[in-house]
C-alpha positions, 0 to 999 in steps of 0.5 A: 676828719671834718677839717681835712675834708674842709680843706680837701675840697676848699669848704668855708666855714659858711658851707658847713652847716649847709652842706650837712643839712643839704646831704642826707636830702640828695643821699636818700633821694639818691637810693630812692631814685635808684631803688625806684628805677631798678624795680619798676625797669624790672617789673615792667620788662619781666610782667610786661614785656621788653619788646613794649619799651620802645612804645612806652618810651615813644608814649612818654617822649608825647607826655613829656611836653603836656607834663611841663606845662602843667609844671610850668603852670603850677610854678606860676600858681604857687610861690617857690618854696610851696612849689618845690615842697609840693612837687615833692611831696607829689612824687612821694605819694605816687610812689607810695600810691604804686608801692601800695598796689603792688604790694597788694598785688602780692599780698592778694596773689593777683596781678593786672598785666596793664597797670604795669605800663602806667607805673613805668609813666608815674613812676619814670616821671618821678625819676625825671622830676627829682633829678632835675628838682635836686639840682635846681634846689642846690643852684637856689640855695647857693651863691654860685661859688658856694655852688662850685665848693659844694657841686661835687660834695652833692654829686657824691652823696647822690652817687653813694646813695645809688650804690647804697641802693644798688646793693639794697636792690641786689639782696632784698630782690632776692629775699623780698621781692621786686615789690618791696625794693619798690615800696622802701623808696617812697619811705627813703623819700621821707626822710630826705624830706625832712631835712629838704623843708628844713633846707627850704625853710632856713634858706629859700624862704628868705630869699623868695620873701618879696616874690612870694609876695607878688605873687599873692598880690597879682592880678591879671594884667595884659602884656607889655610891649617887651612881653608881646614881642618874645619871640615864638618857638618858630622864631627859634626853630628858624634860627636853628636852621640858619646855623650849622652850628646850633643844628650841630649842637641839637643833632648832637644832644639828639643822637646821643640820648638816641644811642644810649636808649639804644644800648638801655633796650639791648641791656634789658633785653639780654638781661630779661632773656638771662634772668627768667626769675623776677627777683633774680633779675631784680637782684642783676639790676642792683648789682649793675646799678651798685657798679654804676654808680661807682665808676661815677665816684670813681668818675668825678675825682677827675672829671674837674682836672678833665674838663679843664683839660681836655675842654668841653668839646674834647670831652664830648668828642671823647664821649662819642668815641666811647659811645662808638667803641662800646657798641662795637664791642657789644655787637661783636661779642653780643652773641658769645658769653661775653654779651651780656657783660658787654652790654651791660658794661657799656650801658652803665658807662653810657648812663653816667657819661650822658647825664653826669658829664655830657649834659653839663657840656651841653649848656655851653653851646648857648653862652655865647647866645643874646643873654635875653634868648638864651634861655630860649634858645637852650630850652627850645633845643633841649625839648626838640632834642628830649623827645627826638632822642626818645623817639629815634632811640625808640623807632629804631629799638622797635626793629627787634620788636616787630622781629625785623632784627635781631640784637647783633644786627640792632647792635651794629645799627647801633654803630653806625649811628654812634659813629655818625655821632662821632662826625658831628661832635668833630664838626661842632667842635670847629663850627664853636671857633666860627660862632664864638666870633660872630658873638664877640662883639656883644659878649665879648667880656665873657667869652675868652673864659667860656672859649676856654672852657669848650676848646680846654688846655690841650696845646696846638690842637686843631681849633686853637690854630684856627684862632691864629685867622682872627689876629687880622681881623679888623674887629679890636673885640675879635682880636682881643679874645683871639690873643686871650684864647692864645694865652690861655694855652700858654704855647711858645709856637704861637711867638712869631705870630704875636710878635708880628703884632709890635706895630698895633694902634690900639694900646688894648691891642698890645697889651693883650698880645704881650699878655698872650707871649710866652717866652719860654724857649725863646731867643735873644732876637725874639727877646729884643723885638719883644723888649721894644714895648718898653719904649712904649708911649703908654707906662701900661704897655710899658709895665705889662712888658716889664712883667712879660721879660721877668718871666724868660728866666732862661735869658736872666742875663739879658733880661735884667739888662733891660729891666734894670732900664725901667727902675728910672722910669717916668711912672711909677706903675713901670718901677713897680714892676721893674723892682718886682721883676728884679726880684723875681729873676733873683737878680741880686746885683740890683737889690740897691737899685730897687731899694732906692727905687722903693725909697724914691716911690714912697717919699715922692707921696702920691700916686707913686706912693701908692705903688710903693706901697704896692711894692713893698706889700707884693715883695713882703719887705718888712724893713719898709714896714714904719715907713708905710705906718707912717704913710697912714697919716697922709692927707691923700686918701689913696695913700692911706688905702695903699698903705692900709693895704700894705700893712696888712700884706706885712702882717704887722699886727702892732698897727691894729690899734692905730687903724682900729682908732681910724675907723670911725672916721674913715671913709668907705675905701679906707674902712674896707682896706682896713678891714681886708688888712686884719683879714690878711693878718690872719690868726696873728690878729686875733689875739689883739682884735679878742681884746678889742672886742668889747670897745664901747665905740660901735664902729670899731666894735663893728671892724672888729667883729666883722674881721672876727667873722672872717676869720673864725671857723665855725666853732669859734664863731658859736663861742666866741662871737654869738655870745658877744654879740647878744649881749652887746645887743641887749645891753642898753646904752645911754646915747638915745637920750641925748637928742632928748637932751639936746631937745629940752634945752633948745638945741633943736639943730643939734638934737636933730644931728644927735639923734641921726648919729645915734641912729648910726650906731645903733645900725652899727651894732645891728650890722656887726650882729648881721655880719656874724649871723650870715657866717652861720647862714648864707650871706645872700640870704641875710641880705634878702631878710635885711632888705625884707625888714627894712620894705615900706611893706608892713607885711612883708616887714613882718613875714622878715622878723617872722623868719628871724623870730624862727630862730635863724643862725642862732636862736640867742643871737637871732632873738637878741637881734629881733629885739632890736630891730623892734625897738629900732627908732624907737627913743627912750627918754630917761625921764631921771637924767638931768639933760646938763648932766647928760651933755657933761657925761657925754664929752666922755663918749667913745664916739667923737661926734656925739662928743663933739656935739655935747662940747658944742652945746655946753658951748653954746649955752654958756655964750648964749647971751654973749654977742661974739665977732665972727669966726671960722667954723669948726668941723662940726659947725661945718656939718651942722651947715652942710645938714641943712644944704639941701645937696646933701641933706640926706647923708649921714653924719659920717658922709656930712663929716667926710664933706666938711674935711674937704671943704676950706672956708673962704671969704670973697669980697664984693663984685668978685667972679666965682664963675666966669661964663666959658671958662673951666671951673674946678670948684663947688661953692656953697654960700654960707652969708652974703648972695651973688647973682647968676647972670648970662649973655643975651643973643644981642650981646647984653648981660641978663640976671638969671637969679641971686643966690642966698645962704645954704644955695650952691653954685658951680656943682654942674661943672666942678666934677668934670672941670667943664666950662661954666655956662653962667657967670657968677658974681658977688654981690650986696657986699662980701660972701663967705663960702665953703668951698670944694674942690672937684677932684676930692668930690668926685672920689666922694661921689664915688664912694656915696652915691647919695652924695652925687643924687644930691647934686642931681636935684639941684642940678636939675632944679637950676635947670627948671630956674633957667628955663623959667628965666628963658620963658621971662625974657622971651 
């Protein structure tokens, strides 16, 4: 069952364990919430009185501002674990408090007529405070897309638990009494409490280590400049009045709340004047809470498949006609039989409108606002619109109170304010069109999906034609969103316009009119206009056209007539498509043609390669598969990525051991194409991947176990992966001794080098540990513990382990990894092991680089007293040099390795130009034996020295990335120099993948820069 429901709702295995802590949390806060709702609404109105709900309502919407202050200010005071755990524990003991005085009440036989307004205030503010701290502790908790998995998973136990307490309120009303309805909820609340601080504990706590922290540690400090311009509550008040569309939006989230508080009064009204008898009214209230709640399980089956739909702006149109409907039924009937199921018909299906659909709607009317004010723009409206709705609800609620109207009258009032909230939600939803593209030009990369989201799917409706305005618009971003918005609606009405548009400068442009074409139902005339993109100068219009005809499957014919054109094509991203779109039209008669296409990709090697791979892998066409096995072997990395890629696609489980063994000396875009690759073989992979998962080579242990991970649901991960990993972890190793080998004879250059490797592995091993504890946590929580670890804090270093220590994940797992984190840089000497011994067992090592250094230095010792004739270095003399230049003397061995195999070693004779000043340069060198001089053109025309370069310097790194010209000439010198020598293009691909690399770069630019500006002081 647990496997069907994952599979209903598209849970991940990292879901489950959260999703089942974090459930008993919202299902008994749901049933305390509504038990604490239906008993004190019931006691107030029967030992009160109903008439006084409008003051006590216009008294809270006064509180309200004062209650988030304090609120805000005890944010500020405690860190946000303590924060949340206190607050709770706060509404936990005001219900408590309540729920002892009334049972006294009952116990003693008295009563006290003006307690009864302070409970509403306590009791309501517990109402407000749990909804909103539930739902802000299910956001901290998850990572956005695990909060869209789980969102409605929550929504449900909350719901289930306000039937669950409407049926309770319902039977024990009767038989116990309102009080004791009342008094089980501060006990419901206790429960849920348990499982919220262990949820806190596992979850938020790790996440919040570093702001717990500076929360303790601050002190008060005055204001930056940024913090003393934000703008003030007036600045935003008159920034609502300049718009129509925001004083649309905040009249709306006012007049609805209004209209609702409206019907709540006319439904406990009748309901008090029906029910005489506290428990029976009690056990009324239950029964409409248990039918509430129902409807909205009922209610969000669909609301998803609505809201994607329908749109936001549709959806709350819809709401205000139902507002408007519901209060015209209740006025008509209100005094017949069917008044007070009218009335309380319409209350429930107002309740769940307004707070389960309608306030979610709502925080898309500020997207489209500056990310930097957003927040006060939706906090500003949404305080203005709280307590306005209260307080119209409330003043027009007490025309009955002061005897001014009766509820059939106060009924019809009622419709004519809802229908004044039809009117607005009708104009919001045209101003939206209006604001949207006023916001384009800062926002513009979010704001196609968030128009989607508001206008919905609902073909040729009113706002979507609007859009057709901003096709001639002279702003690329407004005509950009304008075509996305159009082709999110998927309507072929919108063909002429957008074939209007052939003639477009912008290549931006074209693509996204061809993006927003639809040619369904179009004819051979609008196919040949559309088919003159495939002539385009730019092969991305080309291909994008080529995707678009594939899609007219009512035109096959003359479809594949011009597809079949493009297989000649000059780039191969066009070919790429063409053959896809062969295939996708069925279009046999061609499949030779593709074949060859597909042939003459992969053989040219390169960048059509690189899309032949992509072909063969999107079309799933195994006979290709050793070709792209073979292409592994290509010096090109991107070749290598693709085919990685591909091979994946296909499935092709034989080549795990191949790229297994490539791992260890793959960069970062190759490691993760082979990694994604075992993932997309799926369960197919497992078997082979098990075997390889005790390798004594910690990288491939790593690939291995991080595929494992993903692939293994939760009960795998728990018997098959945790076991292995604790034990891989306590198993001690040799490799640490080996830089103190290394160290003893003499070899400090490469002790250094080893002990660095074996820092790598060792973090090798301590990451695939990691990865598989995130699977049974969160993975953003694993990666704030690992930053908090690592911290220069030693506190907060200790606060990280502390969590860990708590038996995080996996208790065995979890201890296993604290172990070593402890003993992380901690070398220990094995004082038995003869260091020549040592270096002999090493050449048998699984990892090649400390092979190659053992070889290197049995080498080394054994021509320590030989003179030899120069020769070239070897990969590892590379890297030891590379070590030592101060560019890259931070990488890793791994990074230092990936440099050596670019770089080519050459030998330049004397007074030969490396660089000449004003010319382009495409290359990096760095000096391994011989100087050359840097020099430059004086204003006169003379050449002036500006330094000489040595051994372990570099010249040329400004300019070899980009290609630019040089601004200095440089020149060999005192005799011929042997450089290392890197090409720009393959550096720039490194730069990309290792930043640190490009930082490197950075000082030693930076420090040329202080040499020339030191020179420059000199000559002047």
């Amino acid at each position: 069952m647990q496997g069907t429901l994952k599979g209903w709702i598209g849970l991940r295995t990292e879901d489950s364990r959260k999703l089942w802590m974090m459930l008993p949390i919202f299902y008994f806060s749901g049933i305390a919430e509504s038990l604490n709702y239906t008993a004190f609404m019931a006691l107030f109105n029967q030992r009160f009185g109903v008439q006084y709900l409008p003051y006590i309502y216009m008294v809270e919407a006064a509180i309200m501002p004062l209650e988030g202050w304090l609120l805000a200010k005890l944010a500020n005071r405690l860190p946000k674990a303590k924060m949340m755990t206190t607050l709770y524990l706060i509404m936990i003991g005001l219900l408590f408090l309540n729920g002892v005085v009334l049972l006294g009440f009952k116990l003693g036989g008295i009563d006290y007529r003006y307690y009864y307004p302070i409970l509403f205030l306590s009791s309501n503010f517990v109402v407000r405070q749990l909804t909103l701290l539930l739902w802000s502790t299910a956001f901290d908790l998850c990572p956005t897309q695990q909060a869209k998995r789980l969102m409605p998973v929550f929504i449900a136990a909350t719901t289930t638990g306000g039937i669950t307490a409407g049926l309770l309120a319902h039977q024990l009303g009767k038989l116990l009494g309102t009080e004791a309805v009342y008094a089980l909820a501060p006990i419901l609340m206790v429960f849920g409490f348990v499982f919220f601080r262990r949820a806190l504990m596992r979850y938020l706590v790790p996440l919040t280590l570093k702001e717990d922290k500076r929360m303790n540690r601050a002190q008060p400090v005055s204001l930056t400049a940024d913090e003393a311009t934000q703008p003030t509550s007036g600045y935003y008040a008159k920034q609502m009045l300049r718009s129509p569309f925001l004083l649309c939006a905040v009249a709306l989230m006012t007049l609805m709340p209004a209209v609702y508080f409206m019907m709540e009064y006319q439904y406990f009204t009748a309901a008090e004047y029906k029910f005489s008898n506290e428990g029976d009214l009690t056990s009324f209230y239950g029964l409409i809470t248990a039918i509430q709640f129902t409807f909205c399980l009922l209610l969000q089956t669909v609301s998803t498949r609505l809201m994607n739909w329908l749109g936001a702006s549709n959806i709350l149109l819809g709401i205000t006609i139902i507002f408007f409907g519901g209060f015209g039924l209740t006025a008509l009937f209100m005094n017949q039989s069917l008044g007070l199921v009218m009335v309380s018909g319409s209350y429930a299906v107002f309740y769940i409108l307004l707070y389960y659909i309608a306030e979610p709607c709502y925080q898309l009317f500020f997207k489209m606002m500056p990310i930097s004010k957003r927040d006060g723009y939706r906090y500003f409206a949404q305080g203005v619109a709280a307590s306005g709705g209260i307080l119209i609800g409330s003043l027009f609620s007490m025309l009955y109170s002061f005897g001014l109207l009766q509820l059939s009258p106060l009924a019809w009032l009622g419709v004519v304010i809802a229908g004044i909230l039809v009117v607005v939600a009708w104009f919001g939803r045209n101003l939206y069109i209006r604001e949207l593209v006023k916001s384009v030009q800062s926002l513009h990369g979010d704001l196609s999906e968030i128009a989607s989201s508001f206008i919905g799917g609902i073909r040729s409706s009113k706002a979507l034609s609007a859009i057709l305005a901003y096709l001639k618009h002279p702003n690329d971003y407004v005509r950009e969103l304008a075509l996305e918005i159009i082709g999110k609606a998927k309507d072929s009405a919108f063909l002429p316009h957008l074939i209007q548009m052939i003639g477009e400068e912008s290549s931006r442009i074209r693509i996204a009119v061809l993006r927003a074409m639809n040619l369904q139902g179009a004819t051979i005339q609008d196919l040949v206009q559309v088919a003159s993109f495939l002539e385009d100068e730019d092969p991305e219009v080309r291909a994008e056209c080529v995707k678009l005809i594939s899609k007219a499957s009512h035109l096959k014919s003359q479809s594949h007539f011009f597809i079949r054109v493009k297989l000649l094509d000059t780039h191969p991203k066009v070919v790429h498509e063409g053959v896809k779109a062969l295939y996708a039209l069925e279009s046999e008669e061609s499949y030779a043609a593709c074949d060859e296409a597909i042939i003459k990709m992969l053989d040219t090697g390169g960048e059509w390669a690189v899309y032949g791979c992509h072909t063969v892998a999107d079309l799933k066409l195994n006979t290709y598969t050793a070709w792209v096995v073979s292409l592994l072997d290509e010096e090109r990395p991107a070749v290598k990525v693709a085919a990685a890629h591909c091979i994946g696609k296909l499935q092709h489980v034989e080549s795990i051991p191949l790229m297994l063994g490539m791992v260890s000396m793959a960069d970062q875009e190759l490691r993760k194409a082979i990694l994604q690759a075992f993932v997309d073989m799926g369960d197919k992979a497992l078997p082979i991947l098990l075997e390889y998962s005790h390798h004594p080579n910690p990288f491939i242990w790593n690939a291995v176990v991080t595929t494992l991970a993903e692939l293994l649901d939760e009960g795998r991960l728990h018997s098959l992966l945790v076991e292995l990993c604790a034990q891989r972890l306590q198993a001690s190793t040799q490799e640490r001794a080996l830089p103190a080998a290394l160290e003893k004879l003499g070899l400090t250059g490469l002790a250094e080098l080893a002990k660095e490797r074996c820092g790598e592995l060792h973090e090798a091993l301590i990451d695939g540990a990691w990865t598989v504890m995130a699977k049974l946590v969160d993975e953003r929580i694993i990666m704030m513990l690992r930053e908090a670890i690592q911290d220069e804090n030693i506190e907060l270093r200790e606060n990280g382990l502390e969590v860990l220590a708590e038996g995080l994940g996996d208790r065995k797992l979890a201890y296993a990894l604290l172990d070593q984190l402890k003993q992380q840089g901690v070398t220990d000497v094995m004082e038995e092991i003869q260091p020549l011994g040592l270096l002999q067992e090493a050449t048998t090592w699984s990892d090649s680089w400390l092979k190659d250094i053992s070889i290197y230095a049995l080498s080394a010792l054994e021509r320590a007293d030989m003179k030899e004739e120069r020769k070239f270095l070897t990969m590892l003399d590379k890297v030891i040099f590379l070590k030592q230049v101060s560019l890259f003397a931070d990488l890793s061995v791994d990074e230092l390795g990936l440099i050596a195999g670019i770089a080519t070693e050459e030998v330049h004779e004397d007074l030969t130009y490396l660089l000449r000043r004003g010319e382009s340069n495409a290359a990096m060198y760095l000096l391994i034996e011989g100087h050359v001089e840097l020099s430059n053109e004086t204003g006169v025309g003379e050449t002036s020295t500006i330094g000489v370069l040595g051994p372990k310097q570099a010249v040329g790194e400004t300019t070899a990335l980009d290609g630019s010209p040089s601004s200095v000439t440089a020149q060999v010198i005192f005799d011929e120099v042997r450089v290392l020598t890197l090409q720009g293009e393959s550096l720039s691909r490194l730069v990309r993948l290792y930043p640190e690399i490009g930082i490197g770069m950075l000082h030693a630019s930076s420090a040329r820069v202080r040499l020339l500006e030191n020179m420059l002081l000199k000559m002047s």
